[in-house]
C-alpha positions in Angstrom: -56.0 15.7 -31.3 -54.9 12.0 -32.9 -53.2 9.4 -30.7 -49.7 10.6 -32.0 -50.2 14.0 -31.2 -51.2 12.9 -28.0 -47.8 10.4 -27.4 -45.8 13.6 -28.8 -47.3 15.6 -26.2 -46.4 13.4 -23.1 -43.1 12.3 -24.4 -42.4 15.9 -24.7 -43.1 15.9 -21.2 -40.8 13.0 -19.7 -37.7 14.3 -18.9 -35.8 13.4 -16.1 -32.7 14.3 -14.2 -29.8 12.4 -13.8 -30.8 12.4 -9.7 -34.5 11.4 -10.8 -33.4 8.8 -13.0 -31.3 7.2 -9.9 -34.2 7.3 -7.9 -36.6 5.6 -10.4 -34.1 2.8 -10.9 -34.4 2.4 -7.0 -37.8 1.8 -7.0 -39.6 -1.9 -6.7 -41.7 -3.3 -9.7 -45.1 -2.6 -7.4 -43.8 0.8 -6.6 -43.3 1.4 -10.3 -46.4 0.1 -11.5 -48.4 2.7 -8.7 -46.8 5.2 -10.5 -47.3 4.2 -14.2 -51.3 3.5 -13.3 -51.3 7.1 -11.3 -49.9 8.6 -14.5 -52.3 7.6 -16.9 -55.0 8.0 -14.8 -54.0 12.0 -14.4 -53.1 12.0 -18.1 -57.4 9.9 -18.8 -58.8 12.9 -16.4 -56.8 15.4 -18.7 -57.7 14.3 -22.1 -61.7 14.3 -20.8 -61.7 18.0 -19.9 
């Protein structure tokens, strides 16, 4: 799998709701960060299997 088949493959899978996208915007820039580090690190642990 090359690095744009692996972008294609998560962008496929962000997709938010209207009500999700509201709650994201609420969210602090630490908050946001947390969850951008905890992402990748799922998506790291994914790719090594």
């Amino acid at each position: 799998m090359t690095k744009l088949d692996t972008y294609e493959k998560i962008n496929e899978d962000i997709k938010f709701t209207e009500d999700e996208t509201v709650e994201l915007l609420k969210l602090t820039e630490k908050e946001i960060l947390v969850l951008i580090l905890s992402e990748l690190k799922k998506i790291t642990d994914n790719t090594k299997k």
